[in-house]
Backbone as JSON Lines, residues from 0, in Angstrom:
{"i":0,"aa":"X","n":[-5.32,37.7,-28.55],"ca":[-4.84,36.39,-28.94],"c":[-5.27,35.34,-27.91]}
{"i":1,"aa":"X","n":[-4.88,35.82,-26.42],"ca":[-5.54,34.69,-25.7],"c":[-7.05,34.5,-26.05]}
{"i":2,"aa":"X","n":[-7.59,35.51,-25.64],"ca":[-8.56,35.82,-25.07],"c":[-9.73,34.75,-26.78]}
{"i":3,"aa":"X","n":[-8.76,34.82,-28.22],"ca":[-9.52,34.08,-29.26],"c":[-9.53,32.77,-28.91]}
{"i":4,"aa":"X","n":[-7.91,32.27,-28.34],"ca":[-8.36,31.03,-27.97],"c":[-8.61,30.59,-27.21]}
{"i":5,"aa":"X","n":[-9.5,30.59,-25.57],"ca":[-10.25,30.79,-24.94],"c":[-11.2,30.97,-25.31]}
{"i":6,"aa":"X","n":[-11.74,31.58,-26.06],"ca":[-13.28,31.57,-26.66],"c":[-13.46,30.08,-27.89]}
{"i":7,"aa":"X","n":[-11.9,30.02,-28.71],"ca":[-11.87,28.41,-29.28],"c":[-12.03,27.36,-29.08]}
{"i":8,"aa":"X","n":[-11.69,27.74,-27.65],"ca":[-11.39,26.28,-26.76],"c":[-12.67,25.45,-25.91]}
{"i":9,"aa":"X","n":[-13.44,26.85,-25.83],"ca":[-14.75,26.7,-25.05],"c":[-15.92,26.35,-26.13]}
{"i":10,"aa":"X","n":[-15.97,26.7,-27.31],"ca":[-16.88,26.88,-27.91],"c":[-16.54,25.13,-28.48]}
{"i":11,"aa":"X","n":[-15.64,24.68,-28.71],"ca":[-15.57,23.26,-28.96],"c":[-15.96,22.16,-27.84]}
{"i":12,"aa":"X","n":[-15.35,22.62,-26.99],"ca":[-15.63,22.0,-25.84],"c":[-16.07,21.37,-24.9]}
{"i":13,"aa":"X","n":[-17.26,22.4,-24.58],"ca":[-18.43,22.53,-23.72],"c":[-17.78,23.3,-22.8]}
{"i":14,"aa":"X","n":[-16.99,23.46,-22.1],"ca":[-16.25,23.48,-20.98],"c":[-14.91,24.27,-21.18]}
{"i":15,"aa":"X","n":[-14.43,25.22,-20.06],"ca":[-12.91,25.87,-19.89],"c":[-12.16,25.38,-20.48]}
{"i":16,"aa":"X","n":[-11.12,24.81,-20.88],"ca":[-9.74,24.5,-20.15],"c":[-9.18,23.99,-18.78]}
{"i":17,"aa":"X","n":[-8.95,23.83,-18.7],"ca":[-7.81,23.31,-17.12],"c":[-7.15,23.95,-16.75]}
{"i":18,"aa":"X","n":[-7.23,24.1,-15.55],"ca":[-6.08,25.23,-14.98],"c":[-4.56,24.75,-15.51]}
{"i":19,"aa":"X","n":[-3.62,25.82,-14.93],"ca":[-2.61,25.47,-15.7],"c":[-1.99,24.43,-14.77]}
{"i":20,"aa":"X","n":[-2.53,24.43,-12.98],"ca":[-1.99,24.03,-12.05],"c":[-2.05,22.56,-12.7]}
{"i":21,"aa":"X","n":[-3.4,22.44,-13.29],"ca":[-3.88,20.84,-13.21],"c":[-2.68,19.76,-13.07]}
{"i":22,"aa":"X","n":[-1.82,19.31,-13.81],"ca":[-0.53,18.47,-13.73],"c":[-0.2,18.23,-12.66]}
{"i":23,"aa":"X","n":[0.5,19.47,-12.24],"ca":[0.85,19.85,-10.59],"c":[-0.32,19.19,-9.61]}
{"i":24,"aa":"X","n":[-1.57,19.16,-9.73],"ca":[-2.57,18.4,-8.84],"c":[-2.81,16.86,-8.67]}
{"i":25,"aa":"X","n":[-2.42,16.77,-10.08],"ca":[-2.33,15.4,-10.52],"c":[-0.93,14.31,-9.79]}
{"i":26,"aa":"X","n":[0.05,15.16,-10.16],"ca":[1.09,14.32,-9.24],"c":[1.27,14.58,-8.25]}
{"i":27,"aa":"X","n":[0.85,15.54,-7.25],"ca":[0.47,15.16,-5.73],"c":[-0.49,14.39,-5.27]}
{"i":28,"aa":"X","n":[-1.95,14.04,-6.18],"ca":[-2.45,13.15,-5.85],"c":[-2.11,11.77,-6.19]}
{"i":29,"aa":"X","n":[-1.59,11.85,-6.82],"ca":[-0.56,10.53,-7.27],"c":[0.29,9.65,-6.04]}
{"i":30,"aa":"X","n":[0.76,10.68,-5.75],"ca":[2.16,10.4,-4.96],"c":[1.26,10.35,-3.66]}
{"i":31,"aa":"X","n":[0.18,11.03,-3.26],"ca":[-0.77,10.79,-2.03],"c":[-0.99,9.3,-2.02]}
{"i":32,"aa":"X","n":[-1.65,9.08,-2.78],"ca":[-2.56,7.38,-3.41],"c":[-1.33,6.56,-2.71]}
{"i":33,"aa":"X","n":[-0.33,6.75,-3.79],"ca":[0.97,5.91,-3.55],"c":[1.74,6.06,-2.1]}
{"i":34,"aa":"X","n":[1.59,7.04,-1.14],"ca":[2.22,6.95,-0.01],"c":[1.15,6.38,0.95]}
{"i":35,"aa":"X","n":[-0.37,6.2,0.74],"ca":[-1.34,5.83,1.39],"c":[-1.19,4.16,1.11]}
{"i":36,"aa":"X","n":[-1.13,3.51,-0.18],"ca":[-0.86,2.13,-0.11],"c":[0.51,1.79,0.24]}
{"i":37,"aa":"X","n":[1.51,2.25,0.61],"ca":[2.55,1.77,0.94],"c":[2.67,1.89,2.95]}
{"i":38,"aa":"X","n":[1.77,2.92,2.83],"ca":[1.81,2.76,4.63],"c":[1.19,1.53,5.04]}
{"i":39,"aa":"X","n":[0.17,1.59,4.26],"ca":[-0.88,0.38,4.18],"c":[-0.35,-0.81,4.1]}
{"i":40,"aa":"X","n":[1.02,-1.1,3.28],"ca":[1.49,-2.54,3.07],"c":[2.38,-2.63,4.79]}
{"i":41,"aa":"X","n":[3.17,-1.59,4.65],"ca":[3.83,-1.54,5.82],"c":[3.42,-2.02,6.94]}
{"i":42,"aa":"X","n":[2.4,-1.32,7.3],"ca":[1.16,-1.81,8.63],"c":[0.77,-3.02,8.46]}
{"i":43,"aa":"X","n":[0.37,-3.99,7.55],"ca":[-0.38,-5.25,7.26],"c":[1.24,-5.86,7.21]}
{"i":44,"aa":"X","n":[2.43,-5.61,6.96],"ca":[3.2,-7.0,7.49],"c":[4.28,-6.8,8.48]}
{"i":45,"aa":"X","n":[4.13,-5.11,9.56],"ca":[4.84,-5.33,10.72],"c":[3.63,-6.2,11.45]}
{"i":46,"aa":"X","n":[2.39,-6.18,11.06],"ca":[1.42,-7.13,12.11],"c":[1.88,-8.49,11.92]}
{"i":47,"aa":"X","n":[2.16,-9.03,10.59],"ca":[2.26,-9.88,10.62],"c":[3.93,-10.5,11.06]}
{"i":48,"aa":"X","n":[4.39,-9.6,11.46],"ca":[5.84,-9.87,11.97],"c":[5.9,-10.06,13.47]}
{"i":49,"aa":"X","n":[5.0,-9.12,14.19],"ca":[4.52,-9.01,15.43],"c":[3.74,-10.15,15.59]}
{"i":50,"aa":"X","n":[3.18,-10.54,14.64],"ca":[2.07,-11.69,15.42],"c":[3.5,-12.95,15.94]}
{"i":51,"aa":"X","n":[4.03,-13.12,14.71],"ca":[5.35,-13.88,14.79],"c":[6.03,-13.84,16.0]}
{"i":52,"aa":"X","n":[6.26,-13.0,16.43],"ca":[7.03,-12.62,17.25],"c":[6.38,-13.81,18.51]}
{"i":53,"aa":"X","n":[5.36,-12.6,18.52],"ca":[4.33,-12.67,20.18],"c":[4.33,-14.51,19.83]}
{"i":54,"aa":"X","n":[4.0,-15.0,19.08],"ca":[3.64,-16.13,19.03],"c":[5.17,-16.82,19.42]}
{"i":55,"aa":"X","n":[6.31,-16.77,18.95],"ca":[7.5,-17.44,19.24],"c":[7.77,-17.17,20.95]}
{"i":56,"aa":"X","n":[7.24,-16.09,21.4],"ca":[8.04,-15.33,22.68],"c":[6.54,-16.14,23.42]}
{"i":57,"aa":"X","n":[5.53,-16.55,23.14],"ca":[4.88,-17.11,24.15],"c":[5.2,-19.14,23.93]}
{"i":58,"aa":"X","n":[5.81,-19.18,22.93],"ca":[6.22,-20.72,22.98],"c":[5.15,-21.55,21.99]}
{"i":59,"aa":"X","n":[4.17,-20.73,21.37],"ca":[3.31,-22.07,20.72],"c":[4.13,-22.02,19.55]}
{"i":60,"aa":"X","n":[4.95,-21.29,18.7],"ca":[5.55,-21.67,17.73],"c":[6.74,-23.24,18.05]}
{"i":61,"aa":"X","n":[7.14,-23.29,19.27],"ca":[7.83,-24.45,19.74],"c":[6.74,-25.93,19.66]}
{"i":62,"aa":"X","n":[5.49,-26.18,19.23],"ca":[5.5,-27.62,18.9],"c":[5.03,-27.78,17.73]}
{"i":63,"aa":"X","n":[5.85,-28.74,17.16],"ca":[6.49,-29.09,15.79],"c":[5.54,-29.82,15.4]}
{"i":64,"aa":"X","n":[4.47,-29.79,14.42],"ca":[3.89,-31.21,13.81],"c":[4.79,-31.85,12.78]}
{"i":65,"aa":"X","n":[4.11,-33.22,12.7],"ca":[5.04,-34.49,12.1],"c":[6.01,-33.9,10.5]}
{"i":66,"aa":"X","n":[4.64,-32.91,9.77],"ca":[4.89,-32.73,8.69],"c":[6.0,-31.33,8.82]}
{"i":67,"aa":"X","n":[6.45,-30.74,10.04],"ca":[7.84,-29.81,9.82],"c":[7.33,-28.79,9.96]}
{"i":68,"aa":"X","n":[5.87,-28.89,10.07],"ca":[5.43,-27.25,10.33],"c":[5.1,-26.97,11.61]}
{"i":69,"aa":"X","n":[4.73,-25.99,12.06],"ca":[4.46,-25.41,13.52],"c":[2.96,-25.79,13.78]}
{"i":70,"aa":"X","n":[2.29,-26.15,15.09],"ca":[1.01,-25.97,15.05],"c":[0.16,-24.52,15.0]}
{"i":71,"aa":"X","n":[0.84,-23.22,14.99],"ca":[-0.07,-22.08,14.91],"c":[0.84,-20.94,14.05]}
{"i":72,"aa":"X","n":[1.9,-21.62,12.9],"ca":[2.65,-20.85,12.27],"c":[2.88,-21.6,10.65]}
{"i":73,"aa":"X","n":[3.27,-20.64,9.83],"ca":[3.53,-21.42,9.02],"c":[4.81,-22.57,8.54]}
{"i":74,"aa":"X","n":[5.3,-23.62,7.9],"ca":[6.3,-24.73,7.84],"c":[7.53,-23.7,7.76]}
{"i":75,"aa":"X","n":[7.51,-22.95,7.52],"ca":[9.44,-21.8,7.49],"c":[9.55,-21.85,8.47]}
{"i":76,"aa":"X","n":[8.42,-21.7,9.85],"ca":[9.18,-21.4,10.98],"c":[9.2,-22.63,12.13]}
{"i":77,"aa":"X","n":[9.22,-24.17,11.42],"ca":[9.48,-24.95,11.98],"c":[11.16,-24.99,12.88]}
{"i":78,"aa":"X","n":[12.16,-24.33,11.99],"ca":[13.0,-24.33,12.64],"c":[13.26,-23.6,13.83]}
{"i":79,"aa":"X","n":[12.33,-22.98,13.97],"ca":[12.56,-21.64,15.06],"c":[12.12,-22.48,16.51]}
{"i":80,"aa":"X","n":[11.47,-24.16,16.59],"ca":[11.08,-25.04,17.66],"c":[12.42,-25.45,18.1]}
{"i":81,"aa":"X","n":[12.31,-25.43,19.53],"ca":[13.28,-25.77,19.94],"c":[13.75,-27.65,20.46]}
């Protein structure tokens, strides 16, 4: 019985079947992809939290242009000038 459809399956085909694992391969590479872009977001905005930082803790976020924004930050962190 297998073994007819296995020979059904191929002869339409071109090709095997799929392992049975296949699924199982599929959502670990899934969930790989997806834990690789989320480290990825992670990393791209503690930098940009750090740049923040370094920039407030060395003082250029402290001068204010006319229009409310910082000269080397963006206008949110006008308030952070002292």
């Amino acid at each position: 019985m297998l073994l007819e459809f296995w020979t059904v399956s191929t002869q339409y085909s071109g090709r095997a079947p799929p392992p049975a694992h296949a699924p199982e391969a599929w959502a670990h590479l899934t969930l790989l992809i997806g834990l690789t872009v989320l480290i990825e977001e992670m990393r791209h905005s503690w930098r940009s939290i750090s740049e923040v930082v370094v920039a407030h803790q060395s003082g250029s976020l402290n001068r204010v242009q006319k229009d409310g924004g910082s000269s080397n930050g963006p206008p949110w962190t006008a308030h952070m000038a002292s």
